[in-house]
Structure formats: structure tokens, C-alpha cells
PyMOL Python script that loads the backbone (N, CA, C, O; Angstrom):
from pymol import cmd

cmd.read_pdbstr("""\
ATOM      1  N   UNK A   1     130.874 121.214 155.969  1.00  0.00           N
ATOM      2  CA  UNK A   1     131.718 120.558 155.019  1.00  0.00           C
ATOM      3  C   UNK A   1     132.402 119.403 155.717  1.00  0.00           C
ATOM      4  O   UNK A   1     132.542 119.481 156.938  1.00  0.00           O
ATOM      5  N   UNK A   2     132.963 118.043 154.888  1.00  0.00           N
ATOM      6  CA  UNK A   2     133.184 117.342 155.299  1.00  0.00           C
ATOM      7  C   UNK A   2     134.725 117.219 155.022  1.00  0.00           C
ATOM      8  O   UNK A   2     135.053 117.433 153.855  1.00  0.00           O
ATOM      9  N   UNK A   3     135.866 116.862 156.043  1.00  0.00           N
ATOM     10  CA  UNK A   3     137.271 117.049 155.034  1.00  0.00           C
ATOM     11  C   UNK A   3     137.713 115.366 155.121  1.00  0.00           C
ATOM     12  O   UNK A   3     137.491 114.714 156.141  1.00  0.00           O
ATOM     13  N   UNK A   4     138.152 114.969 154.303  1.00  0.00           N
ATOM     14  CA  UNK A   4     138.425 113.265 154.351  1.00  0.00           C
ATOM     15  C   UNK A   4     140.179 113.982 154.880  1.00  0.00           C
ATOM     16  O   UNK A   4     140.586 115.140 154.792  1.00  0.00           O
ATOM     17  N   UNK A   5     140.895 112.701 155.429  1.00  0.00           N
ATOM     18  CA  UNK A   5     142.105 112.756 155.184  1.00  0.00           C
ATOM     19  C   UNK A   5     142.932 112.967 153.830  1.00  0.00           C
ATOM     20  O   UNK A   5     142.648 112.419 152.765  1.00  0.00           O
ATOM     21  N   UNK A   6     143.815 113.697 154.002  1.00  0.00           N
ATOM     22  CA  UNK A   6     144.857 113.740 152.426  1.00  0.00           C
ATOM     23  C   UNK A   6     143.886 114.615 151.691  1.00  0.00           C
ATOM     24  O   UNK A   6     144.513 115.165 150.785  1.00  0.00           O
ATOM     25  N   UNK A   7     142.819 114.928 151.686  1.00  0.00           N
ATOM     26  CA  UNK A   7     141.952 115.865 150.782  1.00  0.00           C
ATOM     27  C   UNK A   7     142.513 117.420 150.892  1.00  0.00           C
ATOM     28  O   UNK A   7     143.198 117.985 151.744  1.00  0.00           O
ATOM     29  N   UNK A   8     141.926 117.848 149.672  1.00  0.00           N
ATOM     30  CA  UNK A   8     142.674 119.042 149.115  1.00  0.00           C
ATOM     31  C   UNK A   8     141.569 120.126 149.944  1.00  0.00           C
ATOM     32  O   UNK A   8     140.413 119.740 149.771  1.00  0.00           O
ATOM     33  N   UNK A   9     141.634 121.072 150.585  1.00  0.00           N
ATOM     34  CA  UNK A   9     140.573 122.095 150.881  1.00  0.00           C
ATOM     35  C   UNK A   9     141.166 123.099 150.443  1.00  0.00           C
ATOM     36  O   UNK A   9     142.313 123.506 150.627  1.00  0.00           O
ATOM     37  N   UNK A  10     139.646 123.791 149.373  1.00  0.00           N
ATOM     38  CA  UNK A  10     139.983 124.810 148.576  1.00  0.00           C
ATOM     39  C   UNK A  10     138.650 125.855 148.897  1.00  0.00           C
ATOM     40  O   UNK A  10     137.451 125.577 148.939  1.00  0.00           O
ATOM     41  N   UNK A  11     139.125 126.745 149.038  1.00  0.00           N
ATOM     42  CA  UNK A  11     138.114 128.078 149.853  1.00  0.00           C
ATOM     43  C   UNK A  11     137.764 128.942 148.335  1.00  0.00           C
ATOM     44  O   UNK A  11     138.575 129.235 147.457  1.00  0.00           O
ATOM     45  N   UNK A  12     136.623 129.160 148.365  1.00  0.00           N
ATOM     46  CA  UNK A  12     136.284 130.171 147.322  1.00  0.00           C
ATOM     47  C   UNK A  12     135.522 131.613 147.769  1.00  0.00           C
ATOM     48  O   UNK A  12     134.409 131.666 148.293  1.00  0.00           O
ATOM     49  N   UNK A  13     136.029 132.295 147.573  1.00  0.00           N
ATOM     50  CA  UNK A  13     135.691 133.636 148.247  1.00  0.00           C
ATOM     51  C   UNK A  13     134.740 134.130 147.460  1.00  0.00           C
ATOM     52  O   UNK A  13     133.536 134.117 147.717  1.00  0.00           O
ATOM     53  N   UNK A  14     135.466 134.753 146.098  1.00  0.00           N
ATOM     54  CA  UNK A  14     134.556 135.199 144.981  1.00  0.00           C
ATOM     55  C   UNK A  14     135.457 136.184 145.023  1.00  0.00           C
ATOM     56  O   UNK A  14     135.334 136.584 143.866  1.00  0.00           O
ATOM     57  N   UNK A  15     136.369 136.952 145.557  1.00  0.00           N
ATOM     58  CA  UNK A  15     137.119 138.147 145.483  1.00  0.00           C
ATOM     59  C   UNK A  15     137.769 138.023 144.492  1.00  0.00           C
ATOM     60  O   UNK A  15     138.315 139.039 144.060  1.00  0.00           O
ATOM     61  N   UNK A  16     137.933 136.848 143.832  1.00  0.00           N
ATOM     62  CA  UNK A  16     139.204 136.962 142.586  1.00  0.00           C
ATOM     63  C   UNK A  16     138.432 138.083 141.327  1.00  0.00           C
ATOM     64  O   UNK A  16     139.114 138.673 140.488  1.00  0.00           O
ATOM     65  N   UNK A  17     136.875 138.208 141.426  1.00  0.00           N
ATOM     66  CA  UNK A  17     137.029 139.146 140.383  1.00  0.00           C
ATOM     67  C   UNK A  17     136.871 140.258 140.595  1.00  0.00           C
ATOM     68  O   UNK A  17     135.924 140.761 139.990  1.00  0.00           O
ATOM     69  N   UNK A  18     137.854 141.367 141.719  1.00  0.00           N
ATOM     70  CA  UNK A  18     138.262 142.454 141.451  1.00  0.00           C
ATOM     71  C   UNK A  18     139.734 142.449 141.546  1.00  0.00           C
ATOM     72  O   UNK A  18     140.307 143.427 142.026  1.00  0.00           O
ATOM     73  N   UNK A  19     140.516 141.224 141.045  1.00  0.00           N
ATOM     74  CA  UNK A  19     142.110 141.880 140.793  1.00  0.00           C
ATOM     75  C   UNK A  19     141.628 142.120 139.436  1.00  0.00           C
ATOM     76  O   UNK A  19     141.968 143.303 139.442  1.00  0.00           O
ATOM     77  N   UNK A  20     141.000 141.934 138.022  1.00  0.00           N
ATOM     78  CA  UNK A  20     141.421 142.910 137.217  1.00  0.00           C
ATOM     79  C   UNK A  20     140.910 144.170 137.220  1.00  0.00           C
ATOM     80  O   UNK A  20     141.223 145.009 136.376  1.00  0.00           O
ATOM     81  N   UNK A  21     140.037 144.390 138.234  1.00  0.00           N
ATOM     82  CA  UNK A  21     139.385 145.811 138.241  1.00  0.00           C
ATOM     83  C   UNK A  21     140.404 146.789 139.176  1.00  0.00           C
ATOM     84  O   UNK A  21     140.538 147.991 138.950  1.00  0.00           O
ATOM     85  N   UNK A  22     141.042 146.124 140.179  1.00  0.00           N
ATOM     86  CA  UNK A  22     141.138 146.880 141.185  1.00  0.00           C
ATOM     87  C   UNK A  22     142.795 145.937 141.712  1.00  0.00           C
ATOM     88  O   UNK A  22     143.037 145.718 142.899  1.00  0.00           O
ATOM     89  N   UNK A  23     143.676 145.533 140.652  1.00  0.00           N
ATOM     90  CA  UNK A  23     144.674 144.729 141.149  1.00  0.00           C
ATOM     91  C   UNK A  23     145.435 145.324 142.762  1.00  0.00           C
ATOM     92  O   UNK A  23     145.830 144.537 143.622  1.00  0.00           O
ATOM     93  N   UNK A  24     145.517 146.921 142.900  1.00  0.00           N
ATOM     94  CA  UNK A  24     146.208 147.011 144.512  1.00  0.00           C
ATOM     95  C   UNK A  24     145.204 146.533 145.416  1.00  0.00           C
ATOM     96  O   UNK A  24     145.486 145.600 146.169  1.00  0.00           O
ATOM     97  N   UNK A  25     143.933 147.118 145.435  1.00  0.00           N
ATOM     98  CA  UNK A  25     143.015 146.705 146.155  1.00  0.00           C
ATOM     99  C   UNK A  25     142.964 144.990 146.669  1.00  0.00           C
ATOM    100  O   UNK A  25     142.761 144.622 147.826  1.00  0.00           O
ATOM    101  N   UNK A  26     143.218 144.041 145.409  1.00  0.00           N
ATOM    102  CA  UNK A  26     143.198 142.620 145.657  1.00  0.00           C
ATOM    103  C   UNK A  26     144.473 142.136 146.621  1.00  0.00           C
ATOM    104  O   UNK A  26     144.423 141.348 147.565  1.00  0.00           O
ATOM    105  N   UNK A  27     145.310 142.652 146.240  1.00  0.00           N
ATOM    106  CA  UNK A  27     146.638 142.520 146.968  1.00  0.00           C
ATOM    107  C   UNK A  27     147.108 142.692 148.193  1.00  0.00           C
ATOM    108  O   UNK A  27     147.908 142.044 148.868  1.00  0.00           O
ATOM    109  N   UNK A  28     146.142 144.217 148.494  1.00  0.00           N
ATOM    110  CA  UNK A  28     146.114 144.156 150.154  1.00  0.00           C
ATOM    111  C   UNK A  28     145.462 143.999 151.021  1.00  0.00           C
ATOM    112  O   UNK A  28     145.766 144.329 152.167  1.00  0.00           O
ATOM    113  N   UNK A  29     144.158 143.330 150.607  1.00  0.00           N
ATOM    114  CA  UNK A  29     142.897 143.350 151.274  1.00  0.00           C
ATOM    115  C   UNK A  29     141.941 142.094 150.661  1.00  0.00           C
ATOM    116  O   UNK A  29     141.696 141.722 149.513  1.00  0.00           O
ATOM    117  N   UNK A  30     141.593 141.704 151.782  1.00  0.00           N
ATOM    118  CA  UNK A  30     140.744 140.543 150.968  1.00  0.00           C
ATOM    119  C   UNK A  30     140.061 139.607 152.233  1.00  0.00           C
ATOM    120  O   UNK A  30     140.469 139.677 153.392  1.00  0.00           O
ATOM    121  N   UNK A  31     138.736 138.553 151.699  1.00  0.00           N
ATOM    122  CA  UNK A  31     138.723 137.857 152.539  1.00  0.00           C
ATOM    123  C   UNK A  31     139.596 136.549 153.221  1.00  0.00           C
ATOM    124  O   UNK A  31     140.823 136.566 153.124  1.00  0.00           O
ATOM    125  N   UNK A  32     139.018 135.600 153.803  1.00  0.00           N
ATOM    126  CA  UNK A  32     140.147 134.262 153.841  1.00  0.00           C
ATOM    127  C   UNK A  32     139.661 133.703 155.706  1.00  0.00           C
ATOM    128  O   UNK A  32     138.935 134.089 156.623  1.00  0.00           O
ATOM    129  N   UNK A  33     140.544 132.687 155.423  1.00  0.00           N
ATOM    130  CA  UNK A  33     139.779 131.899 156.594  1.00  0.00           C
ATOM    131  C   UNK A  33     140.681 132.635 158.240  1.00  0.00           C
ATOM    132  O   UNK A  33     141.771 133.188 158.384  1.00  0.00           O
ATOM    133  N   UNK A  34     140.077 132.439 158.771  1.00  0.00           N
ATOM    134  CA  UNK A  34     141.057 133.228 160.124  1.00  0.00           C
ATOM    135  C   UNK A  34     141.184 131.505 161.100  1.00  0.00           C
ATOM    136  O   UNK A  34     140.488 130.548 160.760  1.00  0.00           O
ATOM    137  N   UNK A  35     142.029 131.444 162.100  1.00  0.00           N
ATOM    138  CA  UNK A  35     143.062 130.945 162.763  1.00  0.00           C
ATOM    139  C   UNK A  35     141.823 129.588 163.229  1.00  0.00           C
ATOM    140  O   UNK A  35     142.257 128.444 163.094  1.00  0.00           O
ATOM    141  N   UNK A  36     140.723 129.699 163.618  1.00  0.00           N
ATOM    142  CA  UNK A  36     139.536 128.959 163.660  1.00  0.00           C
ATOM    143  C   UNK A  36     138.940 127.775 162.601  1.00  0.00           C
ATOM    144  O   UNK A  36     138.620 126.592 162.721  1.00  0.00           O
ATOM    145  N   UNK A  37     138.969 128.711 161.557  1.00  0.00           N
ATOM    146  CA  UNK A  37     138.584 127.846 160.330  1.00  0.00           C
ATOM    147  C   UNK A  37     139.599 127.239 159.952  1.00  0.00           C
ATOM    148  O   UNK A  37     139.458 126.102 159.503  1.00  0.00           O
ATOM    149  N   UNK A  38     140.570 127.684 160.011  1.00  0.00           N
ATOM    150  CA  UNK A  38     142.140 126.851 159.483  1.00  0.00           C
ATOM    151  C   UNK A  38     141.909 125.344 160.546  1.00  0.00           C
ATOM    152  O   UNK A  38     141.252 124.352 160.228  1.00  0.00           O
ATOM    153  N   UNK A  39     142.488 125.508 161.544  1.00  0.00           N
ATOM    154  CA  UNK A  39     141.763 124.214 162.253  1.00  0.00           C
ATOM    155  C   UNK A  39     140.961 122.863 161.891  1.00  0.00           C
ATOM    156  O   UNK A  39     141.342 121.693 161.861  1.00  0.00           O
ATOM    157  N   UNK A  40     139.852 123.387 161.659  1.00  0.00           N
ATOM    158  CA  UNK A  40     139.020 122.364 161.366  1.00  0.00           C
ATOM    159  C   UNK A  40     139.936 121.427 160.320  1.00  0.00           C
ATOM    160  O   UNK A  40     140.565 120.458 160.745  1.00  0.00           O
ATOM    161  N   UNK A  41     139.946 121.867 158.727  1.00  0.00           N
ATOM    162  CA  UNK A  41     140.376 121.040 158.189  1.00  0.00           C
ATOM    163  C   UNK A  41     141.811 120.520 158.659  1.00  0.00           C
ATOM    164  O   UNK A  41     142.164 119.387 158.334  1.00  0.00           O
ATOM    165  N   UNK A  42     142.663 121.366 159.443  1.00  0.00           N
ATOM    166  CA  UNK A  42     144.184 120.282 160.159  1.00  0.00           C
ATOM    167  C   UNK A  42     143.724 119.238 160.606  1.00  0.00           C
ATOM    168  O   UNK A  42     143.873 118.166 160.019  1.00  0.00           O
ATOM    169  N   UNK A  43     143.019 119.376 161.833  1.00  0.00           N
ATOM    170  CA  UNK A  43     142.582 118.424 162.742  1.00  0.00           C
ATOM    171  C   UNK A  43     141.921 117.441 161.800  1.00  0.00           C
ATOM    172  O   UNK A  43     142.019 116.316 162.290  1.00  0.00           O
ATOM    173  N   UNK A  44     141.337 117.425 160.733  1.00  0.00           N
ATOM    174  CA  UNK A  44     140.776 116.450 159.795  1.00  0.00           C
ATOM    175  C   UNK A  44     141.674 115.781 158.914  1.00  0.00           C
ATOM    176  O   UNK A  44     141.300 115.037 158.007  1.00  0.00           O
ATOM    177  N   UNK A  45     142.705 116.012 159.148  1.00  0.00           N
ATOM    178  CA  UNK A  45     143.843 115.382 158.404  1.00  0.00           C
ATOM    179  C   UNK A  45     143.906 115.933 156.845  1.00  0.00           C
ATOM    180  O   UNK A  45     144.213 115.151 155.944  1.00  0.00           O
ATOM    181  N   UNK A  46     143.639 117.146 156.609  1.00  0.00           N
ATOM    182  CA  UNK A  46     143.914 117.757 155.253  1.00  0.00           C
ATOM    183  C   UNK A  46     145.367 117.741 154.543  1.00  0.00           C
ATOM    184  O   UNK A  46     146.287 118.048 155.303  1.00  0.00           O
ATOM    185  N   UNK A  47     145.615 117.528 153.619  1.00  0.00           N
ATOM    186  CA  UNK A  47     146.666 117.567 152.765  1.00  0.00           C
ATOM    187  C   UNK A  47     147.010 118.922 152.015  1.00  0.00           C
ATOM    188  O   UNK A  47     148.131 119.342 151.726  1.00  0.00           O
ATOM    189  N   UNK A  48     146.270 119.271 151.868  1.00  0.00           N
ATOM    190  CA  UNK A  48     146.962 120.758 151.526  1.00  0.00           C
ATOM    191  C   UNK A  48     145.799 121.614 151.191  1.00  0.00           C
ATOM    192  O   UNK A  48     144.731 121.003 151.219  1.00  0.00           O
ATOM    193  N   UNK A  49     145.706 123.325 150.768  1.00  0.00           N
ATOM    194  CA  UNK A  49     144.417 123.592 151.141  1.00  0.00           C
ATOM    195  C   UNK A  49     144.857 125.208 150.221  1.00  0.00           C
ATOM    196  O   UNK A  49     145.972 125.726 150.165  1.00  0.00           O
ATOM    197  N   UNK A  50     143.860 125.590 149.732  1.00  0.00           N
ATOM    198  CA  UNK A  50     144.547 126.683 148.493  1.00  0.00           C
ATOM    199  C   UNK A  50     142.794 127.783 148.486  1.00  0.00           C
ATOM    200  O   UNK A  50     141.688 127.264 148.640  1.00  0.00           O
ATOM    201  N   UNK A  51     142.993 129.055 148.304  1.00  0.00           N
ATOM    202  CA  UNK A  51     141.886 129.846 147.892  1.00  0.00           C
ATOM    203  C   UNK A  51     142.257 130.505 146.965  1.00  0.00           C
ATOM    204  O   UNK A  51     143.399 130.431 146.510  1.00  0.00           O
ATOM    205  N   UNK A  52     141.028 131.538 146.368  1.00  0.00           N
ATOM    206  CA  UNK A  52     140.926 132.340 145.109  1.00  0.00           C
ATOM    207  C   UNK A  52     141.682 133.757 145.400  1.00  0.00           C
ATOM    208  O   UNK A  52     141.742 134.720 144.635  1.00  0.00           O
ATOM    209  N   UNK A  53     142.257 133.630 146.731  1.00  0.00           N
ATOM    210  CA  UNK A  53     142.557 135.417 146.735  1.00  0.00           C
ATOM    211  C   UNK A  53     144.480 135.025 147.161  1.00  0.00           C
ATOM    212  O   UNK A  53     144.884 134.020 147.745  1.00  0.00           O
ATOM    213  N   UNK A  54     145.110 135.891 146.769  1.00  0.00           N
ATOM    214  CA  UNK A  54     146.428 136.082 146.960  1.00  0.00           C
ATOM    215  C   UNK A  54     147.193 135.487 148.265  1.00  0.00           C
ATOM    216  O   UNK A  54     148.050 134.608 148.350  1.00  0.00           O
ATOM    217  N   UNK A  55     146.499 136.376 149.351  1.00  0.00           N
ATOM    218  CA  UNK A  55     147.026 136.174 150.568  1.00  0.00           C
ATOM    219  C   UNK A  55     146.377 134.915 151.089  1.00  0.00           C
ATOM    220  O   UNK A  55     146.936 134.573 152.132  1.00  0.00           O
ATOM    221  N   UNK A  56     145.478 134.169 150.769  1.00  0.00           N
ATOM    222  CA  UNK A  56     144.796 132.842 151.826  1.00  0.00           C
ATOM    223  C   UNK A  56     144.270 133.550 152.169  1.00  0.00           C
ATOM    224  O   UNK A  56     143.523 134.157 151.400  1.00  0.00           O
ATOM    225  N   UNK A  57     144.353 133.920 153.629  1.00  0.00           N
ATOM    226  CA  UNK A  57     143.795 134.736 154.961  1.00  0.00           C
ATOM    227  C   UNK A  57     144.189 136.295 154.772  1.00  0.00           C
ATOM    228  O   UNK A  57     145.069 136.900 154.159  1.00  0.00           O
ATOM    229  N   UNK A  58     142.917 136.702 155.742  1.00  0.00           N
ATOM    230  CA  UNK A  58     143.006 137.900 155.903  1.00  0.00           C
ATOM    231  C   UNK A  58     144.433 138.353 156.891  1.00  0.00           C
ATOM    232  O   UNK A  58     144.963 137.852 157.883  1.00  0.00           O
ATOM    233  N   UNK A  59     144.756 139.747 155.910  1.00  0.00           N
ATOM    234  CA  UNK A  59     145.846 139.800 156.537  1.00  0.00           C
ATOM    235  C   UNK A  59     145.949 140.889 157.581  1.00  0.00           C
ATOM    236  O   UNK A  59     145.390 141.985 157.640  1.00  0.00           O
ATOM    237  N   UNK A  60     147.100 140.102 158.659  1.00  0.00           N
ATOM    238  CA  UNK A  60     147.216 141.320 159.754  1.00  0.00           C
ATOM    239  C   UNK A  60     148.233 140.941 160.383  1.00  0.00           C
ATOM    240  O   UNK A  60     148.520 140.046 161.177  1.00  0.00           O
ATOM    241  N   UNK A  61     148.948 142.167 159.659  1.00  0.00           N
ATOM    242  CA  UNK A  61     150.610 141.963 159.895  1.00  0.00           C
ATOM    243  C   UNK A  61     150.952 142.711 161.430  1.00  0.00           C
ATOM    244  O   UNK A  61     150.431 143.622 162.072  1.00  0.00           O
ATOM    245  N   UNK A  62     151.910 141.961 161.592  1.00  0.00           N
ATOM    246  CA  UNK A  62     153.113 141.535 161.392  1.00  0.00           C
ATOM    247  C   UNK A  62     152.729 140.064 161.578  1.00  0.00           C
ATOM    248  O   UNK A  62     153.441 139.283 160.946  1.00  0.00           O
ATOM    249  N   UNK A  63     151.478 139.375 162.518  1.00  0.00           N
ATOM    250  CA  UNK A  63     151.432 138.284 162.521  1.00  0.00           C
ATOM    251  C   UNK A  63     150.456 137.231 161.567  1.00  0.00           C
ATOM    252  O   UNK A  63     149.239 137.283 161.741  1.00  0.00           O
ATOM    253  N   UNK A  64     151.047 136.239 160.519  1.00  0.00           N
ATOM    254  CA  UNK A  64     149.917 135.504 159.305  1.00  0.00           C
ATOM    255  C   UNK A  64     149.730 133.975 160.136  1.00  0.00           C
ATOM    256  O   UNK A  64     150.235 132.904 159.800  1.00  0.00           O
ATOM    257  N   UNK A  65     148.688 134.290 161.525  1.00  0.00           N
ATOM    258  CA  UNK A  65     148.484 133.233 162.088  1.00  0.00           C
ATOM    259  C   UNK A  65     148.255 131.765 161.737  1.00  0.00           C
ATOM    260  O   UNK A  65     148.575 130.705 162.275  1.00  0.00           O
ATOM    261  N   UNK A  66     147.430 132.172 160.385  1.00  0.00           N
ATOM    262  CA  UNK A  66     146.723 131.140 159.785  1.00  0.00           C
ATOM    263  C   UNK A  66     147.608 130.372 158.947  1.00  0.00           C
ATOM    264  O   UNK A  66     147.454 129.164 158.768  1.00  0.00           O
ATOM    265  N   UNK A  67     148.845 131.285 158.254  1.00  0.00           N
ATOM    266  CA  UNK A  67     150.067 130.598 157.653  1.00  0.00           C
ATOM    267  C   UNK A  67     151.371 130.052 158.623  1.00  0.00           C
ATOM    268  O   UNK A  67     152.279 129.285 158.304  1.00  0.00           O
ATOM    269  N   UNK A  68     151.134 130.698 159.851  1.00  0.00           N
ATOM    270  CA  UNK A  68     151.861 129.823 160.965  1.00  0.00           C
ATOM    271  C   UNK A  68     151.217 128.474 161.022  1.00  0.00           C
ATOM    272  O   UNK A  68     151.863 127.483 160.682  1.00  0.00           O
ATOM    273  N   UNK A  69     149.945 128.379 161.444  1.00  0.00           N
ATOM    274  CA  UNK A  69     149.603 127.471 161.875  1.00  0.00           C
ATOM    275  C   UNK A  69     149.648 125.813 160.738  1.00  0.00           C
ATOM    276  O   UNK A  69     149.920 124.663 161.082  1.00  0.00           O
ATOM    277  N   UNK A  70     149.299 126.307 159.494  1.00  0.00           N
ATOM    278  CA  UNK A  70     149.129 125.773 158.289  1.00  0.00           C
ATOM    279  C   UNK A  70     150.218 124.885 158.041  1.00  0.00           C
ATOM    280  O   UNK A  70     150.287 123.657 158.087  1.00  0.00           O
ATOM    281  N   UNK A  71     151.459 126.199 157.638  1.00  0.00           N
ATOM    282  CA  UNK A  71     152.610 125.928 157.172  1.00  0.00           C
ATOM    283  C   UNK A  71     153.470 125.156 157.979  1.00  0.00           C
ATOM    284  O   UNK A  71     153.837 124.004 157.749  1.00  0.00           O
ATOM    285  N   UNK A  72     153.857 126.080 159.228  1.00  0.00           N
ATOM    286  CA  UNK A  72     154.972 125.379 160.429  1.00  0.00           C
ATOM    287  C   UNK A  72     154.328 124.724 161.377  1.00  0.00           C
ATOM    288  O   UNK A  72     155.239 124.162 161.985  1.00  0.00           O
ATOM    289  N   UNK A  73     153.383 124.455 161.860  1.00  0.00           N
ATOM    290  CA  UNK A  73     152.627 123.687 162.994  1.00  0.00           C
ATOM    291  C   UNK A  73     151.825 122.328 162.212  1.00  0.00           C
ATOM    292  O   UNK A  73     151.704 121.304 162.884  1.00  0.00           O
ATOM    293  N   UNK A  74     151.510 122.340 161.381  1.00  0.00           N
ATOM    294  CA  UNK A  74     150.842 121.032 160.608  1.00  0.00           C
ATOM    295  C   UNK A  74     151.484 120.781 159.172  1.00  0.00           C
ATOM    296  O   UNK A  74     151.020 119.859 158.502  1.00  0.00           O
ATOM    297  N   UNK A  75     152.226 121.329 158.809  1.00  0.00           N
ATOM    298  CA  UNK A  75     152.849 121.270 157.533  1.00  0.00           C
ATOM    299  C   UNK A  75     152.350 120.786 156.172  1.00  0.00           C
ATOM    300  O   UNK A  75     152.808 120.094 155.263  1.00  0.00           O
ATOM    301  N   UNK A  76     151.093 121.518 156.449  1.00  0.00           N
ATOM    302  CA  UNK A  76     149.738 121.657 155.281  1.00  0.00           C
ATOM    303  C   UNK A  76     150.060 122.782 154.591  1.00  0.00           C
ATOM    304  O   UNK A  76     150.176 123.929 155.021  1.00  0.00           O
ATOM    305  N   UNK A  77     150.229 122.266 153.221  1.00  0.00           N
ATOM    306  CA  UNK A  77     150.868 123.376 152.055  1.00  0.00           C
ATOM    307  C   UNK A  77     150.032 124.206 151.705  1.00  0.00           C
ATOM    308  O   UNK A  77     148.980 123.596 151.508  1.00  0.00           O
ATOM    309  N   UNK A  78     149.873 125.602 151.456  1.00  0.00           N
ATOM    310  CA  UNK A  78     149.012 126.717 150.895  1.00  0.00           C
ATOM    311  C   UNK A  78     149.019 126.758 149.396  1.00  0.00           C
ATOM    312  O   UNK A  78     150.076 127.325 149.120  1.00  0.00           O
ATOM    313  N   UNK A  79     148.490 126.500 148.448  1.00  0.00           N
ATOM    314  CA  UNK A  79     147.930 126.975 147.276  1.00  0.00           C
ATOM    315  C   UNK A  79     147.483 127.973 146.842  1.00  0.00           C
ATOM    316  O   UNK A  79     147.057 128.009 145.688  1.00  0.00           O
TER     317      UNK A  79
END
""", "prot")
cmd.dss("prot")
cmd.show_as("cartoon", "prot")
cmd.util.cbc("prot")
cmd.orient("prot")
């Protein structure tokens, strides 16, 4: 994929269709880009960047690397 500057990157998983089957399931579990893929589009000068599942990234708490990096280190907004 190619990211221009200021361009929107939007991830499509396909997971959005089990929140109506399975709404806890969607909520705590899901796919999403990990700390690697986030990257690429920063370094490409992305403007903000949004997916089909709740959390963005897969989650693994206590630390949301990928929303560190996004949010407070490049200040590329999540959708």
C-alpha cells in the first residue's frame, strides 16, 4: 500500500461482522495492526487512520503500544 501525506489510513479487518452475533466477544478480542504496521503509515506522513473493530489494535493490556505510538508520539488521530 501506498500512504500519501495527510491521507486517511483505514484498516479493514472484516471482524465487524461478529459484534451483532457475538457483541462481548467483539469488544475484547479482535484483530488490528500491531506496533510495526502502525509505523509505516507515521513515517509516511499519515493524517489520521481508523479500522472496523473497536479497539484499532490488538489488545494487550496494560500496555496499547500502537495507541501510544499513534496518539502521543505522532499525534495521528484513531477513528
Amino acid at each position: 500500500m501506498r500512504v500519501a501525506p495527510d491521507s486517511a489510513v483505514l484498516i479493514r479487518t472484516g471482524f465487524a461482522r461478529f459484534w451483532r452475533e457475538d457483541p462481548a466477544h467483539s469488544m475484547g478480542k479482535g484483530p488490528g495492526p500491531g506496533p510495526e504496521a502502525a509505523r509505516y503509515p507515521a513515517e509516511r506522513g499519515c493524517g489520521a487512520t481508523g479500522s472496523d473493530t473497536a479497539n484499532y489494535e490488538v489488545l494487550k493490556f496494560p500496555l496499547l503500544s500502537v495507541h501510544v505510538s499513534l496518539l502521543y508520539e505522532t499525534g495521528i488521530p484513531i477513528m
